[in-house]
Phi, psi and omega in degrees: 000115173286141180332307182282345178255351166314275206318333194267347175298319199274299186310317183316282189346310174301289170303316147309339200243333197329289182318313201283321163287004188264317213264000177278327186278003171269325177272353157269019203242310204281291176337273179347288203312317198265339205278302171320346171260344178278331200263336158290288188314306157343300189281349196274155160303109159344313206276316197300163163285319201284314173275342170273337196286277174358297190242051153270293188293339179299303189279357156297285165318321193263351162288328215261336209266336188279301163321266208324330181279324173300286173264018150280322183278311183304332195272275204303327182279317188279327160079226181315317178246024181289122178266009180268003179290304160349289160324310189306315180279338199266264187000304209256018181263341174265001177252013147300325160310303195277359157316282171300351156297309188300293166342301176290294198307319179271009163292271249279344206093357244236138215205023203250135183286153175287120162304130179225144195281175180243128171242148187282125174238145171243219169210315152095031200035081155212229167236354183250163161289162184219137194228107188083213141300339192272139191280184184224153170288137187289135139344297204234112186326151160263157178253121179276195170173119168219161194207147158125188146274205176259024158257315148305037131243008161270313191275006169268308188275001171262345160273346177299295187313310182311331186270333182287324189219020172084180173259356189311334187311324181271328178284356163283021186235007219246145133104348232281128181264102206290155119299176169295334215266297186328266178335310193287349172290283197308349183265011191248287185266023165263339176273357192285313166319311198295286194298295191251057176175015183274036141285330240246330164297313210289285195332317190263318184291327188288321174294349146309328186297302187286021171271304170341307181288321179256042194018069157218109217293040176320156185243179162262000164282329187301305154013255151336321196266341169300330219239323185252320185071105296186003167242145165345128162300162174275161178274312169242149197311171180015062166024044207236038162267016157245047180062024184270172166270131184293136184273138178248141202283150174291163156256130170189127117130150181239132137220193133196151178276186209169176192142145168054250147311323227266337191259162190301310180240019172095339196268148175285152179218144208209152168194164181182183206231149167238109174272070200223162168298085211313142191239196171278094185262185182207161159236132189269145179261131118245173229196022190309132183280009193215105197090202202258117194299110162225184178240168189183119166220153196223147225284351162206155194271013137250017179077023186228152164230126174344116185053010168290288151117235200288136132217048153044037160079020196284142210200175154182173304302189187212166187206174166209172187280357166300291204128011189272123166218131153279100186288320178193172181290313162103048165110019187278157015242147154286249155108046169323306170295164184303139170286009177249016156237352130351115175171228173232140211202200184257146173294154179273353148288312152332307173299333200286302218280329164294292221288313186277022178241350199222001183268141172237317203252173182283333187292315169302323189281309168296343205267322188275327175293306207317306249262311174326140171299167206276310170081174191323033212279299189349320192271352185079161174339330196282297207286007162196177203291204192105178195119170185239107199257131161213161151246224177271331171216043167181147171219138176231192176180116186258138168239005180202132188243000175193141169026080347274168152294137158205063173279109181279122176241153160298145219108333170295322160254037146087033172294140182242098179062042170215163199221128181193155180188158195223277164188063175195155178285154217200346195262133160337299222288334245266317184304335182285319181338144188303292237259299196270018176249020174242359176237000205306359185266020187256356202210158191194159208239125119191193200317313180289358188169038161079180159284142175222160136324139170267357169249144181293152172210142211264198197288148182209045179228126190177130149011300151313300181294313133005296171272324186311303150350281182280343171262021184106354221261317194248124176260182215280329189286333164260332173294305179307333141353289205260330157309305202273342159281281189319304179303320167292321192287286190309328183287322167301005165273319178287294193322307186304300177323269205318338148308307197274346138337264205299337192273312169317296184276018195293120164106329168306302211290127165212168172337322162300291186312317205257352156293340180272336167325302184290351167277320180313141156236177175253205191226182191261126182347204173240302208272161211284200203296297156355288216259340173268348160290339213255311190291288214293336165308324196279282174247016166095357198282131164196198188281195156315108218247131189208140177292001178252085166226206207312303184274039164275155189251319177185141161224148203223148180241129183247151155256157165246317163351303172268307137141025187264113203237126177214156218192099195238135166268124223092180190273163183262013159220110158354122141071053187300110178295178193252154182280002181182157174271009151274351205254050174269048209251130163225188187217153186279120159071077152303143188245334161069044149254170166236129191280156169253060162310136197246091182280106152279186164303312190249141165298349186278312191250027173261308183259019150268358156299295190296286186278011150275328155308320191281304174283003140265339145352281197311304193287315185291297184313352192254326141335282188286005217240285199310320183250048194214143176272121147227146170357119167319298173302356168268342144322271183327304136340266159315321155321309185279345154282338176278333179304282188321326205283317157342303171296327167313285208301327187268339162308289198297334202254341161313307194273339191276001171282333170277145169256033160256143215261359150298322201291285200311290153317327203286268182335309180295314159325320214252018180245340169304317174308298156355279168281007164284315215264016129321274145331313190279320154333294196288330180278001175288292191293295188238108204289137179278178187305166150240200161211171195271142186199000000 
């Protein structure tokens, strides 16, 4: 690109985007703003009046701030003749007062209530809230459950979503008008789909049907392209050949793995995080007649995420009933391989949603990734297959399948049967890559956390960088540099906890040990906000950093042994500082509990797991409610959760009377809801653990 079409590039760029630059910084001002009131709330008495009243206007604020986002994505798809910006700056400019309210007042002591606007909330017959036209993100993940093949569990799960979140979720996918250039891209990766992965057609033909059935005109390419996508792979790293400005990685999602010596009884335990700004995410139940019963959630029920956009069902974690787990994406982004190996292959909801239906061991599993094409990496982890796979005695994590080889097994960073990754590469070999063997004097290894930068490295998406960019100024080998430092300096810091975690529980580790993990945070600068943001842009410098903060979306802990999939939406603790000041995300009425799934043979004993969980909650909690004082607000509370809970209990025994597997799901949901909102009781009365960190 020559300096002059960079520049008419950067102005189109400029003009296409004006309105969205004027209204993102208000919604990253309302983040900053709600996520810093949440971590003061945090610090409030559970018992007091003064902390439910706090987090009632805190959920005030994240319905108000979840509109602004709403009709901001909506303003930004209509562009120019969109009447929704307005909506968008009142929205998130009233939940930044009360952000900034919320702060002072519990800095001041001052315990005097927030004047608050009324918003109407419905259900609209669905299972989500709607505040107003815009739907909210469920509170408490929902559980899909499909059985059967895989065009009945394609047509189960597109009548599940509709019941769970309205149909508005699919018609805005219905309808889609391909070009040719288009169609002929998607007839390109339904055949590679077609070759290592063809269930995954019958599966996309049946939700066309069961869309159908509820008039809703989905095509089976709309299907498809969710699931697949309609563009070309990319050509150059962080998907930037066509002059846009190259997207620079996210920080997002922790795991580590356990296993063998490192765990209480040898069986693997496995757990992780998704950190991202949270969606209609879902957990799928299957129940396949032709393979292995397994679980799986993926960060958006249609294959989408908020500023993301498409990522193809992309997820985390998953188990099968072998004892087969997918633990995490396993460390992106990379983008290891030579990019002249580059090209098209299967996605990685597809691959997971394979590998785990039709695989029982980790051995098996590396043996089917290696085998696979190398696919999409330009586009990140979501576009092509990889990851991190374990059982009960063996683990892996691929970060590179050619030139170089790099599967990281345990022993390789002085791990004894454990495993753990974040979003920076980690195998010694990782450095011969074309893009990190051209910096290789820029970078350094060792045991505790992986490659990092040898200089700390700040935020490096900025105004500047922007213009460098588009007038020439920055080439692809220095934006790749500097993307790519800044994202590594932090995951090395999330990898040293999560080492030093599993070395603290070496012997130890079970479901408990890595929930009270996921409770440890880390801690906040010293110096005021301003001025640690101001700093962390510059060389990357902040507190203390742990995977467990503001913007986990969700964390799920697996026994697979046991058939234990549990699962909190949101940080698994009340006011987690955030890892960074880009990393500032919260979610409206966190319950910071977890629900439990029991994957068996049948869908019949998955939910009868659940409601011998759910009616012994209930007994514990009430049990433990007699042998506790509690608070007139705190009375008030719990009342109003046994309300919710009341309700629960008669949707499941209401739904389990039908004999469809709508019916069946729908009664697991409502039992799962049960045990969060069980759980959120109990972590009141008997506050769960942490660990020292």
């Amino acid at each position: 690109m020559t300096q002059k079409q960079g520049l008419l590039a950067m102005a189109k760029y400029g003009i296409n985007n004006a309105k969205a630059f004027r209204i993102y910084p208000l919604r990253d001002q309302s983040r900053t703003a709600l996520t810093l009131a949440n971590v003061k709330i945090g610090e409030l008495d559970p018992k007091t009046a003064v902390y439910h009243t706090r987090v009632n206007e805190f959920n005030h604020a994240m319905i108000r701030h979840h509109q602004g986002k709403w009709y901001a994505t909506k303003a930004v798809a209509e562009w120019r003749t969109s009447t929704l910006w307005p909506k968008a700056k009142e929205a998130f400019t009233e939940a930044i007062a009360i952000g900034t309210a919320l702060q002072e007042k519990i800095e001041n002591g001052d315990n005097t209530p927030i004047p608050l606007s009324t918003i109407p909330l419905t259900t609209k017959d669905t299972e989500i809230q709607f505040a107003d036209e815009v739907p909210l993100v469920s509170d408490i993940t929902p559980v899909v459950v499909v059985q059967g093949s895989s065009y009945e569990m394609g047509f189960q799960y597109a009548q599940q979503l509709v019941e769970i979140f309205g149909d508005w979720i699919m018609r805005q996918h219905a309808e889609h008008d391909f070009s040719e250039e288009a169609l002929a891209e998607l007839r390109r990766w339904e055949a590679q789909h077609q070759q290592h992965t063809p269930e995954l057609l019958d599966f996309c033909r049946g939700w066309q049907a069961g869309a159908n059935a509820l008039d809703i005109p989905m095509s089976y390419d709309d299907v498809l392209d969710l699931w697949v996508g309609h563009k070309p792979p990319a050509k150059t790293y962080l998907s930037s050949g066509d002059g846009a400005l190259p997207e620079l990685p996210p920080l997002a999602c922790t795991s580590l793995a356990a296993w063998g010596e490192a765990t209480e009884d040898g069986k693997l335990v496995a757990g992780a995080t998704g950190d991202h700004d949270m969606s209609y995410q879902v957990t799928i139940v299957a129940f396949p007649d032709d393979g292995i019963p397994f679980v799986y959630t993926t960060f958006g029920a249609t294959g989408t995420l908020p500023t993301v956009g498409p990522n193809w069902f992309f997820g985390l974690p998953g188990m099968n009933l072998k004892g087969l787990t997918y633990v995490h994406h396993g460390g992106g982004p990379k983008m290891l391989e030579p990019p002249s190996s580059w090209g098209y292959g299967i996605r990685r909801g597809a691959s997971v949603m394979h590998m785990l239906r039709y695989h029982e061991t980790a051995v098996s599993a590396r043996e089917q990734e290696c085998a696979w094409p190398i696919g999409d990496i330009g586009y990140g982890d979501q576009a092509t297959v990889g990851g991190f796979y374990a059982d009960d005695s063996y683990g892996y994590i691929i970060e590179s399948r050619q030139d170089p080889v790099a599967i990281r097994e345990a022993g390789i960073m002085g791990e004894r049967d454990f495993l753990f990754a974040n979003n920076s590469v980690n195998h010694p070999q990782a450095i011969e890559s074309e893009w990190m063997s051209r910096i290789r004097d820029e970078w350094q290894w060792d045991e505790d956390g992986g490659w990092r930068p040898k200089e700390p490295t700040g935020m490096t998406k900025s105004l500047g960088m922007i213009l460098k960019w588009f007038s020439g100024r920055m080439s692809m080998d220095e934006l790749m540099s500097k993307g790519m430092a800044f994202a590594y300096w932090n995951s090395y810091n999330r990898n040293y906890f999560l080492h030093t975690m599993a070395r603290q529980g070496m012997g130890e580790i079970n479901p408990d040990y890595l929930k009270s993990m996921y409770r440890t945070g880390g801690t906040m600068p010293e110096r005021p906000w301003n001025e640690a943001a101001k700093q962390y842009k510059k060389d990357g410098s902040w507190g203390k950093i742990s995977a467990a903060h503001a913007s986990n979306a969700l964390v799920v802990i697996m026994k697979p042994s046991e058939g234990l999939y549990s699962l909190c939406t949101g940080p698994a603790l009340r006011g987690l500082p955030p890892m960074s000041p880009n990393q500032v995300i919260s979610i409206h009425n966190e319950r910071n509990a977890f629900w439990d799934l029991t994957l068996t043979e049948t869908p019949e004993a998955t939910l009868a797991a659940a409601r011998e969980l759910a009616e012994s909650l209930i007994t514990e909690t009430k049990t433990a409610m007699m042998n506790h004082t509690l608070t007139p607000p705190l009375q008030t509370a719990v009342a109003a959760l046994f309300t919710e809970i009341d309700e629960d209990v008669v949707q499941a025994k209401t739904a389990e009377q039908g004999g469809e597997m709508g019916h069946l799901a729908k009664a697991l949901r409502a039992y799962t809801r049960i045990h969060v909102k069980a759980r959120q009781i109990m972590n009141v009365l008997i506050p769960p653990c942490q660990l020292d960190y």
